[in-house]
Steps between C-alpha positions, in 0.01 A plus 500: 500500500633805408475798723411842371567782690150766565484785280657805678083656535430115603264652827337725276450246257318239729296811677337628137434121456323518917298773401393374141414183619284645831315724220398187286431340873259768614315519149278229592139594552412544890287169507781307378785621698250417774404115404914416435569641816699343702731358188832585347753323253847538402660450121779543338551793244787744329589858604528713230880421481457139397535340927328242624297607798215393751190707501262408809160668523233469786176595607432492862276647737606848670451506872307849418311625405248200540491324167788666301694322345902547477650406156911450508743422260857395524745525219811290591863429324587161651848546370614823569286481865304813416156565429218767546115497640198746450187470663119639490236522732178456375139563553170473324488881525851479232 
């Protein structure tokens, strides 16, 4: 296995990625986020630059306010031990 080192804007890189996938997380219609909840997966994908990395997303009740639910994501670079996360709070007032 060969390893490759992180592009030098490798943080920025995996946060973009945080944010873009927490957007397409949070586009689901209320009543769905609501019947998945709690659930969450993780997958492989490719940065921008061509790395492998881990993307995890999950939907999980918030302690508050009563029936919100928090949405996370984690971006992660196994090899170079970095990664990024972004995460939403949402209710069916969003």
């Amino acid at each position: 296995m060969a390893v490759i080192p992180p592009p030098a804007n490798a943080d920025d890189e995996l946060s973009a990625m945080a944010i873009e996938e927490l957007d397409a997380a949070c586009a689901l219609p209320w009543p769905d986020i609501r019947q998945i909840t709690p659930w969450g997966d993780s997958f492989t994908g490719f940065a921008p630059s061509g790395r492998e990395v881990e993307i995890e997303r999950r939907y999980l009740w918030a302690h508050a306010p009563e029936g919100a639910v928090a949405v996370e994501i984690e971006v992660r670079d196994p090899t170079a031990r970095t990664g990024a996360e972004a995460r939403a709070l949402l209710t069916g007032a969003d």
